[in-house]
C-alpha positions in Angstrom: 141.2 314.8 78.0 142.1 312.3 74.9 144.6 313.2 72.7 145.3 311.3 69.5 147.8 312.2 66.7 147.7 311.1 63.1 151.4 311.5 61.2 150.0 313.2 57.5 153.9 313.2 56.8 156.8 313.9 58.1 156.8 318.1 59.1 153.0 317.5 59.6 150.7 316.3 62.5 146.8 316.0 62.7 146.1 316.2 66.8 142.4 315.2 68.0 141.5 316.2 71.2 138.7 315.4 73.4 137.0 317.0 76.3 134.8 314.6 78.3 131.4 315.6 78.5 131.7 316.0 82.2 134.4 319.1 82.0 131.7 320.4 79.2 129.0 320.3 81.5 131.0 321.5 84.4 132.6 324.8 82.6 128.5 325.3 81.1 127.4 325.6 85.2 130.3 328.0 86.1 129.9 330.1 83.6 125.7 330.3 84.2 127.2 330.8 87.5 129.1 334.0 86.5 126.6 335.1 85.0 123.8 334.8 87.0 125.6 336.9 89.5 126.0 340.0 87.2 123.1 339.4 84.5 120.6 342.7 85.1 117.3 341.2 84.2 113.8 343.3 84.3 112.2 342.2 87.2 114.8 340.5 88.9 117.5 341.6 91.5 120.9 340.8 90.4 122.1 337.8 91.1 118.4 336.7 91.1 116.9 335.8 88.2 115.9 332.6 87.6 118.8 330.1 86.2 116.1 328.8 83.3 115.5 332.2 82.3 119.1 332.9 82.3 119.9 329.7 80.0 116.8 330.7 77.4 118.6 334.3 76.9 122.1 334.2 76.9 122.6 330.4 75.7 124.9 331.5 72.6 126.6 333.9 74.6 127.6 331.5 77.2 128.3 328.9 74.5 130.6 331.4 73.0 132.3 331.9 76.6 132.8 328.4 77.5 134.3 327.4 73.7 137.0 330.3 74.1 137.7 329.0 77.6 138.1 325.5 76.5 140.3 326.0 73.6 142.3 328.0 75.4 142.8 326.1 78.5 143.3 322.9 76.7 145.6 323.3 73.4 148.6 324.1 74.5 148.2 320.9 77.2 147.1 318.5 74.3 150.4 319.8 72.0 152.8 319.6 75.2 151.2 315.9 76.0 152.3 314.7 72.5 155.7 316.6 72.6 154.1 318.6 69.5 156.0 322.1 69.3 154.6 323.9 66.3 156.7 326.0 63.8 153.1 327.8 62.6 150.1 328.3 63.8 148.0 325.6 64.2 145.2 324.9 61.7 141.6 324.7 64.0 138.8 322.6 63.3 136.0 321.9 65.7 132.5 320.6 65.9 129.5 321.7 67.5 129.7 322.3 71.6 127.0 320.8 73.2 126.6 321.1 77.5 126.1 317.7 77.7 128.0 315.9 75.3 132.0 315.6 74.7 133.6 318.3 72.8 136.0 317.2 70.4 138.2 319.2 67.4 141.8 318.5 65.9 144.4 320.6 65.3 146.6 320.8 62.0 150.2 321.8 63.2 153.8 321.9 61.3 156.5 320.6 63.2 160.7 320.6 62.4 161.9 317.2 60.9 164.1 315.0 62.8 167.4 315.2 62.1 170.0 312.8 62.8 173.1 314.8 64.7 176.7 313.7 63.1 179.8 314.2 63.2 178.9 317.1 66.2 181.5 315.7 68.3 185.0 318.3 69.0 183.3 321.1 68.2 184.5 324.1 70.2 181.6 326.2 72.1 181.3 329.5 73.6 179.6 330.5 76.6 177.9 333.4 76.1 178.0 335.3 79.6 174.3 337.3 80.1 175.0 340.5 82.1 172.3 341.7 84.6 171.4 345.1 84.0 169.1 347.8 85.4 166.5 347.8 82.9 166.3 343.6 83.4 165.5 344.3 86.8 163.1 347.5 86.9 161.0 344.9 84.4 161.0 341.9 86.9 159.5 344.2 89.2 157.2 345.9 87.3 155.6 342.5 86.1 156.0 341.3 89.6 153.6 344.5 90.5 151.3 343.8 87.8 151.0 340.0 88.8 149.8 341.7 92.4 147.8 344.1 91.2 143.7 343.8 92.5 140.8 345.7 90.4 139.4 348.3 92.3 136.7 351.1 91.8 138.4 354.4 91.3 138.3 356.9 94.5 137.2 359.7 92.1 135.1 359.0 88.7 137.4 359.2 85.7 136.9 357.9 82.0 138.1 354.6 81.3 141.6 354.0 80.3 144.0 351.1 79.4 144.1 348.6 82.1 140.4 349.1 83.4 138.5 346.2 83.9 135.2 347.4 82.7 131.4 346.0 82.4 129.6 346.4 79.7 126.3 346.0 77.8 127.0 344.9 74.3 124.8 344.4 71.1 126.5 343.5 68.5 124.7 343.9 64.2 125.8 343.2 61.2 124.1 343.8 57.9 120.8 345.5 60.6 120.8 341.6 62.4 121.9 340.8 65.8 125.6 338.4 66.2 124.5 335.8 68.6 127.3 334.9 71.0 128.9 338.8 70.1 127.0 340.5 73.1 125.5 340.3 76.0 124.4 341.9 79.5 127.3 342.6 82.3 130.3 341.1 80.1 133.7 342.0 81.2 136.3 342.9 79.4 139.8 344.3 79.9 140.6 347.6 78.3 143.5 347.3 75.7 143.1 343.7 75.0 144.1 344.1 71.1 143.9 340.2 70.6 139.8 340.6 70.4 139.6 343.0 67.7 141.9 345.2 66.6 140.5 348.8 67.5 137.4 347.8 69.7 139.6 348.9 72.9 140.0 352.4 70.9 136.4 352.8 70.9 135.9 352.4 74.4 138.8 354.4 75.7 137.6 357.9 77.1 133.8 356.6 78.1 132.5 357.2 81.5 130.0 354.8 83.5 126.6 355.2 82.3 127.9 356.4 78.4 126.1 354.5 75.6 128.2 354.5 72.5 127.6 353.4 69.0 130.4 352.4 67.2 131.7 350.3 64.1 135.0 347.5 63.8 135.9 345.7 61.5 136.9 342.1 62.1 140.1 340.5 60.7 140.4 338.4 57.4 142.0 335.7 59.8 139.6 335.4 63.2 138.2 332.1 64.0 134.8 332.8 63.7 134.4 332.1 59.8 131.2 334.0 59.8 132.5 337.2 61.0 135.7 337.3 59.0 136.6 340.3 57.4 133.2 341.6 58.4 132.1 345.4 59.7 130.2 344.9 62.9 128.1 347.4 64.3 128.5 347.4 68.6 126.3 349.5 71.0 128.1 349.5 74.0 127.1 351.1 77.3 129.5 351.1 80.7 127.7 349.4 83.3 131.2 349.8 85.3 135.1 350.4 85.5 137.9 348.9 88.1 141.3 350.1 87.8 144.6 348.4 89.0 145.5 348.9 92.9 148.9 348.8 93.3 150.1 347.6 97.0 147.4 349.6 98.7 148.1 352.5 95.6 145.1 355.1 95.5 142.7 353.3 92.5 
């Protein structure tokens, strides 16, 4: 990965980062991987179907996977690398992602100023003393638990709930059109995960495997898919699946 800053002044950076196109092509094999695996396909077993067949219907999907994957797994790298430490969010520009090609965007961050430290020295400091408590502990070992959690099916069918780790089949419209890249066959998805859209989880909370549910969100004015900002979307979702957390051996 290249990382280049520009200085646009003094509280403000312009970071371009670039992805060789062999991690591109590597992350556009795993997730065809993934997919293959789970994709339902008429005709096919899963697991299956035909990897061209695969790559003619869910190219935008997957393109949409691997993009979130990439960003994700490479800006906070590419700000730590240049000692960047942002006091807002960072602006996001990006080109087109191609599987063979380098992927390239830049980041517009605001950064503190420098400031020159005088006359610090004498200065008396106090220590402040942090006192372990109960509630500091019971939290270290609950997030210790969830860290060790494993998804499992539940022993006895139950409606999904917060926490599940369901699979779905999505279709996502807008204005009576399919969202290319906003569905797909045998996506997962993590029950309460808020940062997607706010009330999809809401929607799906309550189904049971083998519901089909029609449904309606609205995007937010700030997601980073310009075309779907602000915009109602129309899902049909159906529950191919739901895991629960095990706990330690904990009935699912």
């Amino acid at each position: 990965m290249k990382v280049d800053v520009e200085d646009v002044s003094s509280v403000e950076k312009k970071v371009k980062v670039e992805i060789p196109a062999e991690r591109v092509k590597d992350e556009f094999e795993l997730a065809f991987a993934e997919l293959q695996k789970t994709a339902r396909i008429k005709g096919f077993r899963p697991g299956k179907a035909p990897m061209k067949l695969l790559e003619s219907q869910f190219k935008d999907y997957v393109k949409e996977k691997v993009l979130r994957k990439l960003l994700e797994e490479t800006i906070t790298p590419a700000l730590d690398r240049k000692q960047l430490k942002p006091i807002t969010e960072p602006a996001l520009d990006f080109g087109e992602l191609k599987e063979g090609a380098a992927f390239s965007y830049t980041l517009q961050v605001d950064v503190k100023p420098a400031v020159e430290l005088k006359h610090y020295t004498g200065l008396e400091l106090t220590r402040e003393v942090v006192e372990l408590t109960d509630a500091m502990v019971e939290k270290a070992v609950e997030d210790l638990r969830e860290r060790q959690a494993v998804f499992q099916e539940p022993k006895a069918p139950r409606p999904a709930q917060k926490g599940d780790l369901l699979t779905l089949d999505l279709r996502a419209e807008a204005g009576g059109k399919e969202i290319k890249g906003e569905g797909g066959i045998g996506i997962q998805y993590t029950l309460g995960d808020e940062a997607y859209i706010p009330g999809f989880a809401d929607q799906l909370a309550g189904m049971n495997v083998g519901d089909k549910k029609i449904f309606t969100v609205k995007f937010p004015e700030d997601h980073y898919r310009n075309e779907l900002k602000g915009k109602e979307v129309a899902y049909t979702a159906e529950l191919k699946g739901a895991e629960g957390k095990n706990f330690a051996g904990a009935d699912g």
